[in-house]
C-alpha positions as CSV (number, residue, x, y, z in Angstrom):
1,X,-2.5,14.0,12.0
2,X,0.4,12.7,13.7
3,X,0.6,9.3,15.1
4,X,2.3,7.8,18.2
5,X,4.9,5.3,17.6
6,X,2.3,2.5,19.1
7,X,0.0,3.4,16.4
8,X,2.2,2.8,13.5
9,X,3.4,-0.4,15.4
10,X,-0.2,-1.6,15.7
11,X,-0.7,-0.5,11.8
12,X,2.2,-2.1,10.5
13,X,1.3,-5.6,12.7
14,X,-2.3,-5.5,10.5
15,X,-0.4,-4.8,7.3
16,X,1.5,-7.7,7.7
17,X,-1.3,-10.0,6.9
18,X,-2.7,-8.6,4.2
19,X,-2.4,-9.8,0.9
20,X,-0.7,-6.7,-1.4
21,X,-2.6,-6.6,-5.0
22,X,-0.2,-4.1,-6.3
23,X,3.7,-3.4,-5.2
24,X,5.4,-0.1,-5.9
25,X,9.3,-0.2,-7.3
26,X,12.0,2.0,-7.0
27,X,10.9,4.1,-9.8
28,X,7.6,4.6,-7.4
29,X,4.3,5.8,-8.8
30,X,4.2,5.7,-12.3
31,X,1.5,6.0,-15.0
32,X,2.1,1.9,-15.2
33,X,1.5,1.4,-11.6
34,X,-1.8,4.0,-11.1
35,X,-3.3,1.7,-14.1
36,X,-2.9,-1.1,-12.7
37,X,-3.9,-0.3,-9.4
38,X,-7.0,1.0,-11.5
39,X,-7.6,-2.1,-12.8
40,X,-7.1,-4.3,-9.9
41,X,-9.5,-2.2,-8.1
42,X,-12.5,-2.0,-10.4
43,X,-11.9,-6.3,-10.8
C-alpha cells in the first residue's frame, strides 16, 4: 500500500502528539528493545 505524500503528512502531524512509550536507537530493534516494548505493552 503506497501512500500519497498528504497521507504521511497527515500521519506524521498525529504522531506528533503522541506520547512515545518506547524509542528505538541507532543499533535499532534489538532483543532489549522487543522486551521492553513487551513489557510496556502488557502494563
Amino acid at each position: 500500500m503506497k501512500l500519497t505524500n498528504n497521507q504521511k503528512k497527515f500521519l506524521r502531524a498525529r504522531g506528533h502528539t503522541l506520547k512515545s512509550i518506547v524509542m528505538v536507537g541507532q543499533h535499532g530493534l534489538s532483543e532489549a528493545v522487543l522486551a521492553e516494548l513487551e513489557s510496556t505493552m502488557t502494563k
